[in-house]
N, CA and C atoms of all chains as a GROMACS GRO file, in nm:
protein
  555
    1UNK      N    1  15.814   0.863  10.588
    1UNK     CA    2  15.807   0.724  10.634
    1UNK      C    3  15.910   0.639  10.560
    2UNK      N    4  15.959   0.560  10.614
    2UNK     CA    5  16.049   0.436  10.563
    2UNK      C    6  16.062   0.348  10.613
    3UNK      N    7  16.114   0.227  10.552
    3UNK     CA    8  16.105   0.091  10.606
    3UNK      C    9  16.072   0.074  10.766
    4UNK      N   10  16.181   0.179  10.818
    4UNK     CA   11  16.237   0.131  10.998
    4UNK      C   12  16.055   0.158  11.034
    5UNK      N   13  15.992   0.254  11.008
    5UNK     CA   14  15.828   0.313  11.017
    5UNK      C   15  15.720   0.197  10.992
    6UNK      N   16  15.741   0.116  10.866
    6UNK     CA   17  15.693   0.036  10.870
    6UNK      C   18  15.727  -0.069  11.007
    7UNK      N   19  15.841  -0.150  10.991
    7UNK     CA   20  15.874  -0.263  11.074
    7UNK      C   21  15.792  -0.204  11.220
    8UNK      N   22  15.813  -0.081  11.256
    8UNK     CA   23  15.779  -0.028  11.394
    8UNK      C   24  15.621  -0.065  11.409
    9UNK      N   25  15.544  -0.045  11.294
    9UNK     CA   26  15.388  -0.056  11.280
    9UNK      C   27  15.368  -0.248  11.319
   10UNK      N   28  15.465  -0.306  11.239
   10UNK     CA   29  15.413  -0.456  11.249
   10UNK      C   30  15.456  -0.473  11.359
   11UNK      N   31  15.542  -0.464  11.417
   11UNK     CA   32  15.586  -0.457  11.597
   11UNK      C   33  15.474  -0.422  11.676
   12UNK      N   34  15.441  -0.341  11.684
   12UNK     CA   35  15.367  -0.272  11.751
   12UNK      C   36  15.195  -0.362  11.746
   13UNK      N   37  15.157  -0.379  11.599
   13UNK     CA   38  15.021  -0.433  11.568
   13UNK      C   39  15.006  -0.576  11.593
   14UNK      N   40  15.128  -0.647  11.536
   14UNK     CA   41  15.109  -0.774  11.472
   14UNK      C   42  15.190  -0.852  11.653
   15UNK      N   43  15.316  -0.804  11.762
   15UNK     CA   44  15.381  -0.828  11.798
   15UNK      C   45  15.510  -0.932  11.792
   16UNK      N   46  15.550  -0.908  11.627
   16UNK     CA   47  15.614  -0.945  11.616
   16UNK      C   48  15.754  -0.886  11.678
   17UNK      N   49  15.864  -0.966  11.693
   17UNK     CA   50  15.986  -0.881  11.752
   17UNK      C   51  16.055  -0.803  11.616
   18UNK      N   52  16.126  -0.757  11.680
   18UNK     CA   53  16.138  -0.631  11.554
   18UNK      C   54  16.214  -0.670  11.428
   19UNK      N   55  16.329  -0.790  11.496
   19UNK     CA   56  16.451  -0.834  11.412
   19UNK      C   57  16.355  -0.919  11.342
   20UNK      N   58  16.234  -0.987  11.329
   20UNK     CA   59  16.184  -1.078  11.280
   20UNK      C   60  16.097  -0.951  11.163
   21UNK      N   61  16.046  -0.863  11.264
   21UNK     CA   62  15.898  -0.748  11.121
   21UNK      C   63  16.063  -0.710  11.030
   22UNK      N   64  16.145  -0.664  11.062
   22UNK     CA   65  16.223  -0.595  10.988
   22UNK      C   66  16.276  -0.718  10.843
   23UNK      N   67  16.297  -0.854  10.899
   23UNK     CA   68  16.298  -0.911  10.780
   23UNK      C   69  16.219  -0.956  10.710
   24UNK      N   70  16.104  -0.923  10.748
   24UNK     CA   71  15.939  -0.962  10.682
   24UNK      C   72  15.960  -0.866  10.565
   25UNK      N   73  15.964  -0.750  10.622
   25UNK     CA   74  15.954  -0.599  10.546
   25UNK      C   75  16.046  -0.637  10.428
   26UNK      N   76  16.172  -0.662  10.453
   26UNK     CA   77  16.280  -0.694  10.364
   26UNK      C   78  16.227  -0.774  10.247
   27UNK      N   79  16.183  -0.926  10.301
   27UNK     CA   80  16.139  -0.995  10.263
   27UNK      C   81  16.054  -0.966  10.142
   28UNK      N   82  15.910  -0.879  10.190
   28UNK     CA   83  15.802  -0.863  10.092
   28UNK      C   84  15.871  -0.773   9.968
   29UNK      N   85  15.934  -0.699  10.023
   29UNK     CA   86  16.037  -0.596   9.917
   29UNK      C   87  16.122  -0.672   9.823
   30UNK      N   88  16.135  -0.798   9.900
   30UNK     CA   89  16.231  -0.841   9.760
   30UNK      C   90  16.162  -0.947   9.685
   31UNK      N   91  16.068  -0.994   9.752
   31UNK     CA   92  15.979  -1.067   9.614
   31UNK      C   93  15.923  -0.993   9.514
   32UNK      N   94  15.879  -0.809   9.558
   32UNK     CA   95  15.783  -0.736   9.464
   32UNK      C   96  15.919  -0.718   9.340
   33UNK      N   97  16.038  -0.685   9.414
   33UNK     CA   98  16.169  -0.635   9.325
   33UNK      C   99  16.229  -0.740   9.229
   34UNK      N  100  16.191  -0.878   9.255
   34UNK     CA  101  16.195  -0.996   9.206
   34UNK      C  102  16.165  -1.056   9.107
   35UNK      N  103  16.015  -1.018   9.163
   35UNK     CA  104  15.926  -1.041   9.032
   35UNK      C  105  15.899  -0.898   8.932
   36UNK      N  106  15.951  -0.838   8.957
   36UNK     CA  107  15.924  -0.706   8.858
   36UNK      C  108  16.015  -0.698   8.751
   37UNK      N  109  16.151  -0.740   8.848
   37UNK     CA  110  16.250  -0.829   8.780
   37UNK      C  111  16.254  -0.856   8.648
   38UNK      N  112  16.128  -1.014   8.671
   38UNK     CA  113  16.113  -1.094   8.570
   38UNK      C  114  16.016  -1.011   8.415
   39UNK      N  115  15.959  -0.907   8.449
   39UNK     CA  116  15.892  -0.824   8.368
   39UNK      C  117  15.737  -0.846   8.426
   40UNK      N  118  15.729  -0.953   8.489
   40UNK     CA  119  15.579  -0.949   8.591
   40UNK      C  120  15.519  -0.864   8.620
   41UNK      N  121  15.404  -0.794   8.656
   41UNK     CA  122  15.359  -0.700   8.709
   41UNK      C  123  15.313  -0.742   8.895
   42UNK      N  124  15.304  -0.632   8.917
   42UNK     CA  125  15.188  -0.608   9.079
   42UNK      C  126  15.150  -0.569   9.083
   43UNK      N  127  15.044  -0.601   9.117
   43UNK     CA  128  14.887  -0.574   9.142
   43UNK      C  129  14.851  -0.554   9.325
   44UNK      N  130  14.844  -0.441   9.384
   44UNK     CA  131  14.812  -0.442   9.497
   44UNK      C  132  14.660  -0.383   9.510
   45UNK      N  133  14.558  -0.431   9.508
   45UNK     CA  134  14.425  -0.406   9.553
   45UNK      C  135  14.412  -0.306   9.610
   46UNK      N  136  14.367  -0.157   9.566
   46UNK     CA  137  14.322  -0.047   9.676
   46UNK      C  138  14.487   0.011   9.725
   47UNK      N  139  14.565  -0.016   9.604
   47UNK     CA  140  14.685   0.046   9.630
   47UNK      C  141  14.737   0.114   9.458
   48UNK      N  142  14.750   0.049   9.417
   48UNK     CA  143  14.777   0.031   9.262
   48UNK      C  144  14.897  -0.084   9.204
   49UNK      N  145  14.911  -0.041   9.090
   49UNK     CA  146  14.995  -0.133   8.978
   49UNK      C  147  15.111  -0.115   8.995
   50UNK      N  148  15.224  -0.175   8.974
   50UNK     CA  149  15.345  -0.118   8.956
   50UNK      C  150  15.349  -0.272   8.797
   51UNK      N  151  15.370  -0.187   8.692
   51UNK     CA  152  15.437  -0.262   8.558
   51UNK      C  153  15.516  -0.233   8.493
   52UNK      N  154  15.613  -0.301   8.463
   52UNK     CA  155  15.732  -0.280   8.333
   52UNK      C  156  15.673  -0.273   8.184
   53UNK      N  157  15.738  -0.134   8.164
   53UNK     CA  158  15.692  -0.104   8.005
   53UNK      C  159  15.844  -0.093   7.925
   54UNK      N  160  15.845  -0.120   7.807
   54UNK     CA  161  15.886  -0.094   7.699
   54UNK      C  162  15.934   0.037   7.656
   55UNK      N  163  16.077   0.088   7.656
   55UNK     CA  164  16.034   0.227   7.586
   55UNK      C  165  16.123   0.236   7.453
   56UNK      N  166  16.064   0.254   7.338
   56UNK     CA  167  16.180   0.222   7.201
   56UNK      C  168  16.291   0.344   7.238
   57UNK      N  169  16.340   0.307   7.130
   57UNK     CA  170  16.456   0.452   7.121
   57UNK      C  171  16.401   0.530   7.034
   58UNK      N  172  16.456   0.640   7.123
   58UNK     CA  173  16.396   0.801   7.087
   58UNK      C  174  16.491   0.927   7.095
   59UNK      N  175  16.478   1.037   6.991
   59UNK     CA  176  16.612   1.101   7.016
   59UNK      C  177  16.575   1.222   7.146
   60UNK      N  178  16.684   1.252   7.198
   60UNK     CA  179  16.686   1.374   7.279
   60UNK      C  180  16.803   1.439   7.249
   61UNK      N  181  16.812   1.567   7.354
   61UNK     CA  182  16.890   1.652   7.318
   61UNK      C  183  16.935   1.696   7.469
   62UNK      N  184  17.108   1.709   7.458
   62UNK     CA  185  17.161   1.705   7.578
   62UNK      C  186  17.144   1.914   7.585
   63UNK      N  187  17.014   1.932   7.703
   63UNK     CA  188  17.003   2.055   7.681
   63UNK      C  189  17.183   2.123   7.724
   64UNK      N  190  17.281   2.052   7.816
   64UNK     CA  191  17.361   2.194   7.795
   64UNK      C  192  17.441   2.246   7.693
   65UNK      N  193  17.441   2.143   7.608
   65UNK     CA  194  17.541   2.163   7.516
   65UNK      C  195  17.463   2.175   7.372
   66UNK      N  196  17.367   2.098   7.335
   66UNK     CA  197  17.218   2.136   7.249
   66UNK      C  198  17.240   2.016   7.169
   67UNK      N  199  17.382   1.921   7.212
   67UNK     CA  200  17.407   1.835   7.109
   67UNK      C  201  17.297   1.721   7.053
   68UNK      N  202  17.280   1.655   6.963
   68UNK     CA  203  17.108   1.551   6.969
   68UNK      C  204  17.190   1.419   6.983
   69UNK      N  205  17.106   1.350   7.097
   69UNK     CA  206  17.202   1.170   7.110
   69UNK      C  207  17.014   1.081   7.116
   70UNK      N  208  17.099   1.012   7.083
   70UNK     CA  209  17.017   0.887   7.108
   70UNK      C  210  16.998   0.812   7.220
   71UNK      N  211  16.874   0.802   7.270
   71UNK     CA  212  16.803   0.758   7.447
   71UNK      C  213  16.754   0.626   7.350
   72UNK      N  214  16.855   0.542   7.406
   72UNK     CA  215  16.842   0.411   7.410
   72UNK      C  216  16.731   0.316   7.441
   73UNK      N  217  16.668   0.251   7.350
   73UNK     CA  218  16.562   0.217   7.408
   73UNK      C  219  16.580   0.121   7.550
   74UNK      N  220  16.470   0.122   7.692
   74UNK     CA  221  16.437   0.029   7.794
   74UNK      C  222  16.350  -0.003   7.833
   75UNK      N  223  16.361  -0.064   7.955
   75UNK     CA  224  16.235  -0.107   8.032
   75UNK      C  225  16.220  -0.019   8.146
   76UNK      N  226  16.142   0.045   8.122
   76UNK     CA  227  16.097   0.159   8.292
   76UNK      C  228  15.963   0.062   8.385
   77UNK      N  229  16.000   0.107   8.478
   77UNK     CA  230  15.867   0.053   8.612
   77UNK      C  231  15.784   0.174   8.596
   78UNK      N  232  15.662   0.144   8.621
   78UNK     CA  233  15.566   0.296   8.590
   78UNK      C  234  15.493   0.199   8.711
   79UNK      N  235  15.426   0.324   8.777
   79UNK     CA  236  15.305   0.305   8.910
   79UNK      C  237  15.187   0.359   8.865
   80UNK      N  238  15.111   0.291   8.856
   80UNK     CA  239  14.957   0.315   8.854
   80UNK      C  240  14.857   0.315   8.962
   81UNK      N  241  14.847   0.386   9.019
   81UNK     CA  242  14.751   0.432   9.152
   81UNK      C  243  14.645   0.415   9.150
   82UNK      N  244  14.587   0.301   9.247
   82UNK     CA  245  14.466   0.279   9.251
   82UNK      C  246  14.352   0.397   9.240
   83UNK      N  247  14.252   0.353   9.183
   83UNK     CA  248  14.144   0.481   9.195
   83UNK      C  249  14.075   0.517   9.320
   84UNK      N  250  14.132   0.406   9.464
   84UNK     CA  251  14.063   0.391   9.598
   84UNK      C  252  14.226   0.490   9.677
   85UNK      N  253  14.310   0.470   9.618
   85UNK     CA  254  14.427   0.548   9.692
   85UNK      C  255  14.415   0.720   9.636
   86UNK      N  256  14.404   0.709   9.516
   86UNK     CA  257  14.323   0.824   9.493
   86UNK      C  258  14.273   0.942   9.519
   87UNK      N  259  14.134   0.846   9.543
   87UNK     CA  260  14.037   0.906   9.649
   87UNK      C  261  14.024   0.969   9.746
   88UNK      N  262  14.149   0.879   9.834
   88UNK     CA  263  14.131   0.851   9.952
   88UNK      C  264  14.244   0.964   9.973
   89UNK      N  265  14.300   1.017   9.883
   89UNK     CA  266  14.411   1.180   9.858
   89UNK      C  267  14.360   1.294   9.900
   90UNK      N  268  14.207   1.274   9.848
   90UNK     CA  269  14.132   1.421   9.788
   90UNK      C  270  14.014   1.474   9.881
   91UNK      N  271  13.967   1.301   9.961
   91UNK     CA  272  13.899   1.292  10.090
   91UNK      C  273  13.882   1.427  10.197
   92UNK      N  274  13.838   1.488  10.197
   92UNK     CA  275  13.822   1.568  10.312
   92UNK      C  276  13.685   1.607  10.387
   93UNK      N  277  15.122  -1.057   8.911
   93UNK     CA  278  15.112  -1.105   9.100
   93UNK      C  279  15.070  -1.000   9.116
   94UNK      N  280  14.936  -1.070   9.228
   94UNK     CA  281  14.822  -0.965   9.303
   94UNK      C  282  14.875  -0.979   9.436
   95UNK      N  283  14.788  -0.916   9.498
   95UNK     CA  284  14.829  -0.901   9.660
   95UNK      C  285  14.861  -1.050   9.689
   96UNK      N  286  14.703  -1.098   9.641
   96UNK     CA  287  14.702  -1.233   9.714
   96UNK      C  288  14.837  -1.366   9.685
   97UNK      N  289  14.860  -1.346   9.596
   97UNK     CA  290  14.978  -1.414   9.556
   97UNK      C  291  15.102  -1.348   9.622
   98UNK      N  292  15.104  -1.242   9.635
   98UNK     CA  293  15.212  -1.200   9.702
   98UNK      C  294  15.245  -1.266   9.844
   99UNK      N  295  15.103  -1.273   9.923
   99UNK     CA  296  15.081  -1.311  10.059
   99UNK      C  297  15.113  -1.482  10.056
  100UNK      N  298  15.099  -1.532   9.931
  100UNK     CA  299  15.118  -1.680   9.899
  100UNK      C  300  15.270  -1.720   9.947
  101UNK      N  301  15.324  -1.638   9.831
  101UNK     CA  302  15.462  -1.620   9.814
  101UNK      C  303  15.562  -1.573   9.981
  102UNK      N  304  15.494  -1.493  10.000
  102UNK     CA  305  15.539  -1.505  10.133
  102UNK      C  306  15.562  -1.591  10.269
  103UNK      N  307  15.429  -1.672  10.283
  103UNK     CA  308  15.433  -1.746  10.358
  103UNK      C  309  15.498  -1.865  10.304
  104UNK      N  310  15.533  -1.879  10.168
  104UNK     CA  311  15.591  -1.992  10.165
  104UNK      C  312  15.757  -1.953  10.179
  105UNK      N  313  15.790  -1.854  10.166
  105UNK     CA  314  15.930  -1.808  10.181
  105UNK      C  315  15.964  -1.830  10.283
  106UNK      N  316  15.879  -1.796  10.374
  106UNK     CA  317  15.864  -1.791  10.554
  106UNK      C  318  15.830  -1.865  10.579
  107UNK      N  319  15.868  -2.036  10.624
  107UNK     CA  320  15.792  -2.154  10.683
  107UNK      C  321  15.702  -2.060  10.823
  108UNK      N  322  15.758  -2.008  10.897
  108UNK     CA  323  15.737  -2.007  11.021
  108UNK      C  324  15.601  -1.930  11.048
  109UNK      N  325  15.564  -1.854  10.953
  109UNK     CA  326  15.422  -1.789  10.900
  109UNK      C  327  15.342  -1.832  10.872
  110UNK      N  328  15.211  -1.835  10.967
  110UNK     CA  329  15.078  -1.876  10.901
  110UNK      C  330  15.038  -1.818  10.753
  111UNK      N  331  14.941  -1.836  10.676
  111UNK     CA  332  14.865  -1.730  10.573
  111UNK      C  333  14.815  -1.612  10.622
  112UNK      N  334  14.741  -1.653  10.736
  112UNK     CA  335  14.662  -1.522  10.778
  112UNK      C  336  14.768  -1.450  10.828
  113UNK      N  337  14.853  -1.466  10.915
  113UNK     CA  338  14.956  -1.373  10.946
  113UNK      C  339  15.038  -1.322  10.824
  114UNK      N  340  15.043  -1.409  10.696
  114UNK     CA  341  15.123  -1.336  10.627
  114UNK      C  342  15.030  -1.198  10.554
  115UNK      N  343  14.909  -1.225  10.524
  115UNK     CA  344  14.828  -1.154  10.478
  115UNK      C  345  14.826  -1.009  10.551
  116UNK      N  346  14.846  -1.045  10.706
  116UNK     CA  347  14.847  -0.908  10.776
  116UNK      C  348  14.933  -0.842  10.754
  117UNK      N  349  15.066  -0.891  10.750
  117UNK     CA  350  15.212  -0.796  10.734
  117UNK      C  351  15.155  -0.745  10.604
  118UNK      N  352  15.140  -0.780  10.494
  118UNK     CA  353  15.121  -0.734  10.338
  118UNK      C  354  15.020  -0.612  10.387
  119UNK      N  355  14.885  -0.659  10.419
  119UNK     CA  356  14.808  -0.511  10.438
  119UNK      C  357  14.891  -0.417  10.506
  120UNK      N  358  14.954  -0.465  10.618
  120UNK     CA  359  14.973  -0.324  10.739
  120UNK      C  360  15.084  -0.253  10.612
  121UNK      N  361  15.194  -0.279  10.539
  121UNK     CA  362  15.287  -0.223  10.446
  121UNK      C  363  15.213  -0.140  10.396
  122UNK      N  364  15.090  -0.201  10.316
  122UNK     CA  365  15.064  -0.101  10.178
  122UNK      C  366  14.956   0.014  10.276
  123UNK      N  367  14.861  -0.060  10.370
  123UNK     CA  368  14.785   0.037  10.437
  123UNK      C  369  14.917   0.184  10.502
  124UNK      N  370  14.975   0.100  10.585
  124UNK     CA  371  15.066   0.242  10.644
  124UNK      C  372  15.112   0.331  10.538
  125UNK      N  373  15.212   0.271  10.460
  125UNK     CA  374  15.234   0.367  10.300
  125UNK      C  375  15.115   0.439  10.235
  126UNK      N  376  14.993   0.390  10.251
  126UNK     CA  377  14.853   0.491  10.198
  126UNK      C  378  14.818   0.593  10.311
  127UNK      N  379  14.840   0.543  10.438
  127UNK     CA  380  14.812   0.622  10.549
  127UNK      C  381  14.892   0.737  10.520
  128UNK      N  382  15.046   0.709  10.553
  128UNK     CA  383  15.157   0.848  10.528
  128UNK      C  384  15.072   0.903  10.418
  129UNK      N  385  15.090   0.823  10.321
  129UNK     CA  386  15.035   0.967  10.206
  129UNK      C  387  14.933   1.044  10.194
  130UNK      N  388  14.834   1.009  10.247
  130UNK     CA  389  14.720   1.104  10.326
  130UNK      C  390  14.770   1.186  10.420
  131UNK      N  391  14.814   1.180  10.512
  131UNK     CA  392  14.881   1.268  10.555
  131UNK      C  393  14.976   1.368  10.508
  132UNK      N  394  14.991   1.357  10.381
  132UNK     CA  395  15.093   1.425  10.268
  132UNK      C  396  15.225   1.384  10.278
  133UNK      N  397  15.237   1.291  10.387
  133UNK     CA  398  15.361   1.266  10.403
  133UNK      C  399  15.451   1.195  10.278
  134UNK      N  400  15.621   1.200  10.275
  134UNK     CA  401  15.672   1.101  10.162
  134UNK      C  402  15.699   0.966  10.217
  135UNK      N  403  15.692   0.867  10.151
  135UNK     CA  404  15.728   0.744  10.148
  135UNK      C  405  15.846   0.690  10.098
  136UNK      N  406  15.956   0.653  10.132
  136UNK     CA  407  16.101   0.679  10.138
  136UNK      C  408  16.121   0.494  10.154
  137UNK      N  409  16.150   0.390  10.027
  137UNK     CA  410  16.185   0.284  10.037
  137UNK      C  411  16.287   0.252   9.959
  138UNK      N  412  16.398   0.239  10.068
  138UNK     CA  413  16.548   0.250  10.038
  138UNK      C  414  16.591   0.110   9.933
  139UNK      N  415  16.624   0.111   9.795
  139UNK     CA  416  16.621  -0.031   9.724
  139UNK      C  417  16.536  -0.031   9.590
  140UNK      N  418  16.365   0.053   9.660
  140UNK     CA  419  16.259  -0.001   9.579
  140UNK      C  420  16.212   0.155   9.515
  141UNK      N  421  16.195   0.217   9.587
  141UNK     CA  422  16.145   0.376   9.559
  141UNK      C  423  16.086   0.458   9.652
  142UNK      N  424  16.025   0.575   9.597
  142UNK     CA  425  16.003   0.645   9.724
  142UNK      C  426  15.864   0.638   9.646
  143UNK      N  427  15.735   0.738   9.748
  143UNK     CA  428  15.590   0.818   9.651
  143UNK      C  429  15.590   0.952   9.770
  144UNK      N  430  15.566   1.041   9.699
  144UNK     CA  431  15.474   1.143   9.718
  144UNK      C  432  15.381   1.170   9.656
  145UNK      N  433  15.331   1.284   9.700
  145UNK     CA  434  15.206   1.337   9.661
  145UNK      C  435  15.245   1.445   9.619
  146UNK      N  436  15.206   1.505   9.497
  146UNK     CA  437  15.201   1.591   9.445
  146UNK      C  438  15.076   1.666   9.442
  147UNK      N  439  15.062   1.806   9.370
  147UNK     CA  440  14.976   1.889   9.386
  147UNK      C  441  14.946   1.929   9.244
  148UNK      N  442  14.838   1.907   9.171
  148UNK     CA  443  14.774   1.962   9.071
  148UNK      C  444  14.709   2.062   9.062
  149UNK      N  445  14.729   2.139   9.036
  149UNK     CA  446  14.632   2.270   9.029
  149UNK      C  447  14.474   2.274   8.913
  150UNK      N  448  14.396   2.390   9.006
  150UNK     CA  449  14.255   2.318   8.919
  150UNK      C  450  14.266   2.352   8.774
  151UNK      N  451  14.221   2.331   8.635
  151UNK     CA  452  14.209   2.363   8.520
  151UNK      C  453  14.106   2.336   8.426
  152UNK      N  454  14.053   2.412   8.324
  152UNK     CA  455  13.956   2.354   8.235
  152UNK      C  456  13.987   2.256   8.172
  153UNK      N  457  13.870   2.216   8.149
  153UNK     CA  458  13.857   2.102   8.034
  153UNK      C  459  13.778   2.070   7.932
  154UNK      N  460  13.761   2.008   7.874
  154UNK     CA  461  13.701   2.001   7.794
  154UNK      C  462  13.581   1.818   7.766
  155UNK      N  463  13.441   1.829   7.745
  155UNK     CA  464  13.416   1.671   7.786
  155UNK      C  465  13.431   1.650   7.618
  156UNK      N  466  13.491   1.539   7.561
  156UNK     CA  467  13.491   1.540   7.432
  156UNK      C  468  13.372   1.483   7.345
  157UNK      N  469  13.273   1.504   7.419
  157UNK     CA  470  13.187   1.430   7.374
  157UNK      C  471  13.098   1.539   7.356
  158UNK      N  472  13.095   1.647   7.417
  158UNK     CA  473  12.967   1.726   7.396
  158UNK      C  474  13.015   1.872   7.404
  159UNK      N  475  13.148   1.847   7.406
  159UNK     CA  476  13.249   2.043   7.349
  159UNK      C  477  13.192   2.075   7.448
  160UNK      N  478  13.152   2.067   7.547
  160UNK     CA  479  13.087   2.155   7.694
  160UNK      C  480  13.244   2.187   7.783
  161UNK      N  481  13.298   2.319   7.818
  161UNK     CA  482  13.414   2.345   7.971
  161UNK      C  483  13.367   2.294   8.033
  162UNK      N  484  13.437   2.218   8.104
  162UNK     CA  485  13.428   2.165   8.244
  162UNK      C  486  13.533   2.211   8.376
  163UNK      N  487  13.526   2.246   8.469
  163UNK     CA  488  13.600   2.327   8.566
  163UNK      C  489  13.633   2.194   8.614
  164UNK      N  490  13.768   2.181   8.662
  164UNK     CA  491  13.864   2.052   8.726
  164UNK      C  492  13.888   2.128   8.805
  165UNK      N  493  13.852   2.037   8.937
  165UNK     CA  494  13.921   2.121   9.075
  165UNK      C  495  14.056   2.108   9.106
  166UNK      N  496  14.142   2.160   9.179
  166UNK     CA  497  14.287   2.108   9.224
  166UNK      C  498  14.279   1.982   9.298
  167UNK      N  499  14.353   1.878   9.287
  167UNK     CA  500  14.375   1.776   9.346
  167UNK      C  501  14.487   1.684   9.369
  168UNK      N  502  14.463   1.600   9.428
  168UNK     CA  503  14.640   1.544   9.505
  168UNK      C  504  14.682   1.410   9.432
  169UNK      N  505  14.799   1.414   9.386
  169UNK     CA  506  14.815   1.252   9.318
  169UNK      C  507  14.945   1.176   9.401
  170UNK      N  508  14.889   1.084   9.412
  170UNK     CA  509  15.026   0.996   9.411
  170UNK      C  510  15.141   1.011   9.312
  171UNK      N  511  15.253   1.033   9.346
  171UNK     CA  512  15.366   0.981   9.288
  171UNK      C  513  15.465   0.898   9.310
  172UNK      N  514  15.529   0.836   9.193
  172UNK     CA  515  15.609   0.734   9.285
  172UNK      C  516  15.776   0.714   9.174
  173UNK      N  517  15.859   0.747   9.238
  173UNK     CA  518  15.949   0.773   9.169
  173UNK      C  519  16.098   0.573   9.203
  174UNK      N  520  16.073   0.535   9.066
  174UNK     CA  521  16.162   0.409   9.113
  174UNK      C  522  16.288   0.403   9.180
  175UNK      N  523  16.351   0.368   9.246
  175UNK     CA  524  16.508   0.372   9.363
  175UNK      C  525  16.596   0.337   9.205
  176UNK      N  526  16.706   0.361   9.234
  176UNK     CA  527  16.832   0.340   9.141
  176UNK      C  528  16.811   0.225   9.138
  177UNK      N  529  16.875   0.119   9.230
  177UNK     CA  530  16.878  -0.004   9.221
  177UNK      C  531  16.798  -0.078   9.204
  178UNK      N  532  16.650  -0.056   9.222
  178UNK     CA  533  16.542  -0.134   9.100
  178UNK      C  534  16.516  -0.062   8.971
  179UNK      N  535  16.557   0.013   8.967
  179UNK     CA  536  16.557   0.065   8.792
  179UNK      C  537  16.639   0.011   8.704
  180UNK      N  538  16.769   0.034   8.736
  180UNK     CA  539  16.860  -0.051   8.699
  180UNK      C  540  16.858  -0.240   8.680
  181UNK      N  541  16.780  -0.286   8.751
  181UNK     CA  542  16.732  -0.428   8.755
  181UNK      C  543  16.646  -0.464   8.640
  182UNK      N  544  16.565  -0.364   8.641
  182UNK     CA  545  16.446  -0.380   8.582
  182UNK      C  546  16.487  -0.392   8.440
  183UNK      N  547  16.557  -0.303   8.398
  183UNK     CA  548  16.652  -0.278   8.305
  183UNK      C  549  16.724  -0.356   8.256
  184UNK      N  550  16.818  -0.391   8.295
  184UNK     CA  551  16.851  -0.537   8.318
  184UNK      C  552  16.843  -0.652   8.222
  185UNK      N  553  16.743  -0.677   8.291
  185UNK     CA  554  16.669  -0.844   8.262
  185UNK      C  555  16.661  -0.840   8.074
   0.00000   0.00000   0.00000
């Protein structure tokens, strides 16, 4: 599934025209990317979390060569899956 | 930001959108994206990221409270891997 899958669903459900669901879709995508941005989190109900974490610096090792460098500390997005999306995996 | 703020945020982005209509677009997104993935299908969002589902296999365990095995069945998880270009953002800031 991807975006065009979505827009097709709000077309279809909502009757919106397509050039209008397709920039909805856009739309909601770039406020979540926006605000995640800002270090904000989201919270989608019966979907899960998406939050920015912290990661210090830590050493690794470039396996082809075995040399040891330093992984810079950042900020990663991590997804946390609702316990209802879950579920709703394992459902049968 | 929860759903509901999201749906806020939206309709105000969008004059031309009621609330309740914005509320619907927000469900039908995250519902269809939960739908595919029940279906095992991947979720492919070009910008933001993709999710699949992965496959865990069953394994013991242990309850730490009372040293008793416990048998874990195999089961299905969400995954969700971030797009370049919001990683890099995120990063960023």
């Amino acid at each position: 599934m991807t975006k065009a899958d979505i827009v097709e669903k709000i077309y279809e459900k909502v009757g919106f025209s397509k050039k209008d669901s397709a920039e909805l879709v856009e739309l909601v995508f770039d406020i979540i990317k926006g605000t995640l941005e800002t270090g904000d989190k989201i919270k989608i109900a019966g979907f899960g979390n998406f939050v920015v974490k912290d990661k210090a610096d830590r050493r690794g090792r470039n396996p082809q060569t075995g040399e040891e460098i330093t992984i810079t500390a950042r900020k990663i997005l991590t997804f946390k899956p609702s316990q209802v999306l879950k579920a709703s995996l394992n459902a049968e | 930001m929860t759903k509901s703020e999201l749906v806020d945020k939206l309709a105000e982005k969008n004059g031309s959108l009621t609330r309740k209509e914005s509320e619907t677009i927000v469900n039908l997104i995250f519902d269809s994206m939960g739908d595919a993935l029940r279906c095992g299908e991947k979720v492919e969002i070009r910008g933001f990221g993709s999710f699949t589902v992965r496959e865990r296999g069953a394994r013991e365990a242990r309850n730490p409270k009372s040293g008793e095995i416990v048998d874990i069945p195999a089961k299905k998880v969400p995954f969700f891997k971030t797009g370049k270009e919001l990683r890099e953002r995120v990063d960023a800031a």
